[in-house]
TORKOL-4160 file (C-alpha; in steps of 0.2 Angstrom, whole numbers, padded with zeros to 4 digits, m for minus):
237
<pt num="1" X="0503" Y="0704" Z="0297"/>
<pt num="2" X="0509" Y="0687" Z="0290"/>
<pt num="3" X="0517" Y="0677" Z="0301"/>
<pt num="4" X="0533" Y="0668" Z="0297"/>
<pt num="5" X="0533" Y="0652" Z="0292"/>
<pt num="6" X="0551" Y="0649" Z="0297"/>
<pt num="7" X="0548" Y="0655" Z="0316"/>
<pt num="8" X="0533" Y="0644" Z="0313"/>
<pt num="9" X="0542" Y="0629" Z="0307"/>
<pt num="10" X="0552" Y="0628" Z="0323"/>
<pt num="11" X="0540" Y="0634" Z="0335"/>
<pt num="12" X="0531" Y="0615" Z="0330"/>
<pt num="13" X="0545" Y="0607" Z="0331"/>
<pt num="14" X="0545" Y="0603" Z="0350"/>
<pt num="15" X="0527" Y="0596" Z="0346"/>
<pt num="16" X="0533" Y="0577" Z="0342"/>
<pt num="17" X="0536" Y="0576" Z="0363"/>
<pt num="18" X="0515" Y="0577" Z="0364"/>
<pt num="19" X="0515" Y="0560" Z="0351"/>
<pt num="20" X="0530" Y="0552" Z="0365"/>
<pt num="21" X="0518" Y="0557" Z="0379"/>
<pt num="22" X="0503" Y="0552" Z="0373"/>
<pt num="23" X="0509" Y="0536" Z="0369"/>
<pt num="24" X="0514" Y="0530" Z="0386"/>
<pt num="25" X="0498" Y="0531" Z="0389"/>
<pt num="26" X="0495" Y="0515" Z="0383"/>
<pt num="27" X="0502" Y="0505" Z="0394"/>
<pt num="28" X="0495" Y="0512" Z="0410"/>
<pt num="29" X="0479" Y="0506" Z="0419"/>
<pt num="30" X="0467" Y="0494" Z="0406"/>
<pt num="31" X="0449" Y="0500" Z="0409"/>
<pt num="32" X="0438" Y="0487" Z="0419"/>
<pt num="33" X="0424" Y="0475" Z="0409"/>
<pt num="34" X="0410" Y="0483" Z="0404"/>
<pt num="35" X="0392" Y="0478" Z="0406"/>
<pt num="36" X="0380" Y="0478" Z="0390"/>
<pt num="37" X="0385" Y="0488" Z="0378"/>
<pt num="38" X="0369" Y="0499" Z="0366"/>
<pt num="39" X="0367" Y="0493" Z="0346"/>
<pt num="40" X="0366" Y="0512" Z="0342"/>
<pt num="41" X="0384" Y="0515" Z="0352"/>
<pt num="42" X="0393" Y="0502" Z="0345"/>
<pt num="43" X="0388" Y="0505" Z="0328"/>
<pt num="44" X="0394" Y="0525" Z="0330"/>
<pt num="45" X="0410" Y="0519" Z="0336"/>
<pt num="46" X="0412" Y="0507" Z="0323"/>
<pt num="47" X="0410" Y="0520" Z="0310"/>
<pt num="48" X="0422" Y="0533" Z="0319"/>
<pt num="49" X="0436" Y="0520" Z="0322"/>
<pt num="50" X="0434" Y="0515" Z="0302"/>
<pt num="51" X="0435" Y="0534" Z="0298"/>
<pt num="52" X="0448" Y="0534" Z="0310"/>
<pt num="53" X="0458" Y="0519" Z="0303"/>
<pt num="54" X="0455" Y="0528" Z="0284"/>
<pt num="55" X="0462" Y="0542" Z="0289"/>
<pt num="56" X="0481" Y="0535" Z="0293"/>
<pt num="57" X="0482" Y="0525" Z="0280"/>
<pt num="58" X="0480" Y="0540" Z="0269"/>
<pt num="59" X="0492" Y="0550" Z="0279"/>
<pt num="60" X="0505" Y="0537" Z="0279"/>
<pt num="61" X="0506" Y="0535" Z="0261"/>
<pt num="62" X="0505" Y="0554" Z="0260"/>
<pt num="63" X="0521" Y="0556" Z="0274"/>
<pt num="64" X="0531" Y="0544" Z="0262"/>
<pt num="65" X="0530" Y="0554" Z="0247"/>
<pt num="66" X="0537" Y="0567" Z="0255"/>
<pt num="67" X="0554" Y="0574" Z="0248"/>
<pt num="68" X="0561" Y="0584" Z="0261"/>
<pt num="69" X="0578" Y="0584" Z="0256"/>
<pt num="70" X="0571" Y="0595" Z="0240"/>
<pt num="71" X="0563" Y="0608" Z="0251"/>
<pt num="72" X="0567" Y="0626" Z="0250"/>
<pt num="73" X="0575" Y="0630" Z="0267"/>
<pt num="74" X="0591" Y="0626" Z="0277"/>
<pt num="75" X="0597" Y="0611" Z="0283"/>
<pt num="76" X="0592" Y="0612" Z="0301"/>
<pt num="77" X="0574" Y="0616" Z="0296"/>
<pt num="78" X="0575" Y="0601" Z="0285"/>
<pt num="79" X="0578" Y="0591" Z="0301"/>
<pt num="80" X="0567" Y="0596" Z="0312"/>
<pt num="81" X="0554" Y="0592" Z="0297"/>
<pt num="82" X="0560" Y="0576" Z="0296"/>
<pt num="83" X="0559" Y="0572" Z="0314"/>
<pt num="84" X="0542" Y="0577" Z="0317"/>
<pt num="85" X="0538" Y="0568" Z="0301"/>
<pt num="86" X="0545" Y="0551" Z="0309"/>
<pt num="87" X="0536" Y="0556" Z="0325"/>
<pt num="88" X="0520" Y="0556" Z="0316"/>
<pt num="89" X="0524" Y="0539" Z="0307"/>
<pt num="90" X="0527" Y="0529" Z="0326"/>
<pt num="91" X="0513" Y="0534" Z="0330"/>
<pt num="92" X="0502" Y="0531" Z="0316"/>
<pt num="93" X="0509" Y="0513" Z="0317"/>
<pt num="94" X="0511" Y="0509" Z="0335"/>
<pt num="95" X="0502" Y="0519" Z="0348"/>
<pt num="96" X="0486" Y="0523" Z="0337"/>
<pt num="97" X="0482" Y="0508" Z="0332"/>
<pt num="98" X="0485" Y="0500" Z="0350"/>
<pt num="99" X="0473" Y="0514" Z="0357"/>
<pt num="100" X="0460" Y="0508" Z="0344"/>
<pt num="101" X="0461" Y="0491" Z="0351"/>
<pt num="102" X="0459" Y="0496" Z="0369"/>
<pt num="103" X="0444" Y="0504" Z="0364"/>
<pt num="104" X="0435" Y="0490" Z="0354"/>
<pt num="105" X="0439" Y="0480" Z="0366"/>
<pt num="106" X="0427" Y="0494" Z="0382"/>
<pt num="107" X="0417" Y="0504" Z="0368"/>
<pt num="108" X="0410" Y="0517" Z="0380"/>
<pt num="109" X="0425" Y="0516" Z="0391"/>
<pt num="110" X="0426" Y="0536" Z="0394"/>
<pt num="111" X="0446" Y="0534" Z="0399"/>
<pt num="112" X="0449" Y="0523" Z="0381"/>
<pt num="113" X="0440" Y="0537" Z="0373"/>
<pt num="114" X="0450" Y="0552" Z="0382"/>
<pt num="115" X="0464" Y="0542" Z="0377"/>
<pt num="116" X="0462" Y="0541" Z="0358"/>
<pt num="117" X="0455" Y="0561" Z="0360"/>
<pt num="118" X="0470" Y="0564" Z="0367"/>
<pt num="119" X="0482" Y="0558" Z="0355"/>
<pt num="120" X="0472" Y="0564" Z="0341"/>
<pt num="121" X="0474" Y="0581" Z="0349"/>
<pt num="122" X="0494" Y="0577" Z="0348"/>
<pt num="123" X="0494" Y="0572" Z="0331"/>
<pt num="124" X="0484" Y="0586" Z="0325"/>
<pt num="125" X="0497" Y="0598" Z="0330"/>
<pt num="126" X="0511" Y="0591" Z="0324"/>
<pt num="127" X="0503" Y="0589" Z="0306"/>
<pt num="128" X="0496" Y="0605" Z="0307"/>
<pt num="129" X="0512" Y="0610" Z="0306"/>
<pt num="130" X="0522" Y="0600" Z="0294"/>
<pt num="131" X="0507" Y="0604" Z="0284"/>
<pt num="132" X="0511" Y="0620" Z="0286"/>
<pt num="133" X="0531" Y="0618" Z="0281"/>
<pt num="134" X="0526" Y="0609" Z="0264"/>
<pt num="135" X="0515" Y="0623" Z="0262"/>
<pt num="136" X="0530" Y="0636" Z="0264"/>
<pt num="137" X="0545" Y="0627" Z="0257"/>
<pt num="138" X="0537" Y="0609" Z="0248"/>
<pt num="139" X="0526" Y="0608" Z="0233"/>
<pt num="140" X="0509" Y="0610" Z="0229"/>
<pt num="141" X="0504" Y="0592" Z="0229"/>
<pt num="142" X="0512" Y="0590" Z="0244"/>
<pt num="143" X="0506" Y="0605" Z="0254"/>
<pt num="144" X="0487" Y="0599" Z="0247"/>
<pt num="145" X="0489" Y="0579" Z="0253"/>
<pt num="146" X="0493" Y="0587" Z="0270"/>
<pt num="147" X="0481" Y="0599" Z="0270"/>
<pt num="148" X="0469" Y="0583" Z="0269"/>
<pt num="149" X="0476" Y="0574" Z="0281"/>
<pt num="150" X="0476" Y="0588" Z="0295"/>
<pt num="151" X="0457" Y="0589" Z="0291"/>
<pt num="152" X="0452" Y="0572" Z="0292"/>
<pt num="153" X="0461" Y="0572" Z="0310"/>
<pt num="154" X="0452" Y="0587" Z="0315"/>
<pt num="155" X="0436" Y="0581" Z="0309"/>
<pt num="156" X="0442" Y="0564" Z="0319"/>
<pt num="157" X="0445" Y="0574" Z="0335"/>
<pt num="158" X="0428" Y="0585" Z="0335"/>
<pt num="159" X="0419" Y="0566" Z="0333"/>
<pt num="160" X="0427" Y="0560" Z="0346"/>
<pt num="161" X="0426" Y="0575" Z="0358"/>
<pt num="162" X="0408" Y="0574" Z="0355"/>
<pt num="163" X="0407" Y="0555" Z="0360"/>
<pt num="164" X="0416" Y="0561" Z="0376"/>
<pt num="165" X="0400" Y="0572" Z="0381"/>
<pt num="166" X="0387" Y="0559" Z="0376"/>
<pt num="167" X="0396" Y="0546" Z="0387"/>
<pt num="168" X="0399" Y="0557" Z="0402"/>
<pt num="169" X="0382" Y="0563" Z="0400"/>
<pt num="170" X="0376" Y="0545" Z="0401"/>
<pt num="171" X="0388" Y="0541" Z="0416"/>
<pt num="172" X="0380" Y="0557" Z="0424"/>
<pt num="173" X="0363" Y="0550" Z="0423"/>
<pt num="174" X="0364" Y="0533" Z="0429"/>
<pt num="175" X="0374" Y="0542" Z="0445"/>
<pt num="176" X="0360" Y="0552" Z="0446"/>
<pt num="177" X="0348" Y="0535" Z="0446"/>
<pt num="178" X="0360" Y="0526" Z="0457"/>
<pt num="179" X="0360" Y="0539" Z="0471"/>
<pt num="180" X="0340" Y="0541" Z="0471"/>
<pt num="181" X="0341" Y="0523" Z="0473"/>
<pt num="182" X="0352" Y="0523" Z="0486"/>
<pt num="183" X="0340" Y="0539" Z="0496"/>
<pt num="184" X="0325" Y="0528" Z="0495"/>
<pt num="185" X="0332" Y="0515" Z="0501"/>
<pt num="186" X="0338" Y="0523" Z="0518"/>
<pt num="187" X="0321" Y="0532" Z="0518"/>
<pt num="188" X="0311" Y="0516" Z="0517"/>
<pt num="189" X="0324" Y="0509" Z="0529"/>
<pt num="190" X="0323" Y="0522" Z="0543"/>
<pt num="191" X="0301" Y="0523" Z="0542"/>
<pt num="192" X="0301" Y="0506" Z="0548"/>
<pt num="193" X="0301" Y="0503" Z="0567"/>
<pt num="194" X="0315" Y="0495" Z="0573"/>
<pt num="195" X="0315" Y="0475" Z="0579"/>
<pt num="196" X="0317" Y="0474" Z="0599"/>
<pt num="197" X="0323" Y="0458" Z="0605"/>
<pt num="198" X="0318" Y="0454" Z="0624"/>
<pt num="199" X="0330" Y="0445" Z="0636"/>
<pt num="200" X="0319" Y="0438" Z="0650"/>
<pt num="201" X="0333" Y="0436" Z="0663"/>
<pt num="202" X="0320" Y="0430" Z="0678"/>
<pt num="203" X="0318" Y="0412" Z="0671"/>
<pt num="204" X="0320" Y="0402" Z="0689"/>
<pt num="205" X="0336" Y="0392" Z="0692"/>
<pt num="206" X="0335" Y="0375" Z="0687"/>
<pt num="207" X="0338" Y="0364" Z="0702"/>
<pt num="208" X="0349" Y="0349" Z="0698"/>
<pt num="209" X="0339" Y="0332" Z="0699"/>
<pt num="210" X="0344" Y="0323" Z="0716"/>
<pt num="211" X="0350" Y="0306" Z="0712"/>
<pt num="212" X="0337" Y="0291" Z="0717"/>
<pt num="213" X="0345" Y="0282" Z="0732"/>
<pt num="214" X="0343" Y="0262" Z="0732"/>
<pt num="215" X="0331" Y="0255" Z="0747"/>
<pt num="216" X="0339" Y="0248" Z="0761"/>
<pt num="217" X="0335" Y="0229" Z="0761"/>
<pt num="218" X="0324" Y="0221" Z="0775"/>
<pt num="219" X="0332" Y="0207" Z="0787"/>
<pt num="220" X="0321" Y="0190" Z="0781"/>
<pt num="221" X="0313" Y="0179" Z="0796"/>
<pt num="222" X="0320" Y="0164" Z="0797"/>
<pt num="223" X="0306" Y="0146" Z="0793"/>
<pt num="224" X="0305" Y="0136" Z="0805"/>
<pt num="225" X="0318" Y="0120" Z="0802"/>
<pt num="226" X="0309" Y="0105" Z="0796"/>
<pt num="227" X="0325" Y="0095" Z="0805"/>
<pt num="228" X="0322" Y="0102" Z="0823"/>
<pt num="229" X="0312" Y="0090" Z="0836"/>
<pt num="230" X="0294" Y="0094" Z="0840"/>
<pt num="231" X="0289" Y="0098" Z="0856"/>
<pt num="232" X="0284" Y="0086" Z="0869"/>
<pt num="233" X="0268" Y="0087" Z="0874"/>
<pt num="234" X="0261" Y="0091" Z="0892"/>
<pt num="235" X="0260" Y="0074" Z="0905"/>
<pt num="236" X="0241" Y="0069" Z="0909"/>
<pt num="237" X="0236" Y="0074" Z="0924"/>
């Protein structure tokens, strides 16, 4: 049974509150410098971002050839259309290409990779369904221009889920490394004996030096006095 494209239509249109959410993202924690980055990584990211980059350009020119006011459907419907439409433009031109930056800027960064993942998941949605609208109550051209658009996103989105698990895998191993590292190390730690170090505690008391007395000086015998009469001597007998 076919659905209906009208239930449809509004069903999507609470989706542009996934594009507001995802861009706050923007502004919360910036990833920490990484170390080296691979040849082979950078140049895969390079070519993902330039697809990337492609792709909204092309949607952007597709979303302003858009004449909504013409479609085939009530006013409120017409509305909501145009809402999520300008949803998709703000973030096309603002929180997209800030996200790009962020990455360039941490290439294997896994939380700048969610981040983009995460908004192309967002964006998807909400084209998916103005896609969808154009389809219903739009032309042909416009319905196919969409319809291109969605599938360069989706493509977009798959790439970088992919990246995501290469990168975790990555992370995973050089945890793995890190910790075997780590269990060696105490191993190799714990084998060796441990050092003893040997207070010897019955050293003898140093006795403090006794302090030299002076010798006590020795009374000097006094000369005979050159001055004094010499003794007479004895009377003959």
């Amino acid at each position: 049974m076919k659905s209906n494209p009208i239930f449809r239509f509004r069903y999507f249109s609470l989706l542009p509150l996934c594009l507001a959410v995802s861009a706050q993202v923007i502004s919360a924690n910036q990833p920490a410098p990484q170390g080296p980055v691979s040849y082979a990584s950078v140049n895969q990211l390079s070519l993902l971002l330039s697809q990337l980059e492609h792709a909204s350009q092309a949607a952007q020119v597709d979303l302003a050839k858009l004449r909504i006011e013409k479609w085939k459907t009530d006013s409120d419907s017409k509305r909501q259309a145009q809402g999520n439409v300008e949803s998709i433009q703000r973030n096309l031109q603002s929180a997209l290409p800030e996200l790009i930056a962020e990455l360039k800027a941490s290439p294997e960064n896994l939380t700048s990779t969610f981040k983009i993942y995460r908004n192309l998941d967002a964006l998807y949605d909400v084209f998916e369904s103005v896609a969808e609208s154009a389809g219903a109550f739009g032309s042909k051209d416009e319905f196919q221009s969409l319809e291109n658009d969605v599938s360069a996103f989706e493509r977009g989105r798959r790439s970088f889920a992919d990246r995501m698990e290469t990168l975790a895998g990555a992370k995973e191993l050089e945890v793995t490394r890190l910790r075997a590292a780590l269990q060696d190390a105490q191993a190799s730690m714990a084998s060796q004996p441990p050092k003893k170090i040997v207070v010897d505690d019955t050293a003898p008391v140093k006795k403090p030096a006794r302090k030299k007395t002076a010798p006590k000086a020795k009374p000097s015998t006094p000369s005979p006095d050159a001055t004094s009469p010499t003794a007479a001597p004895p009377p003959p007998k």
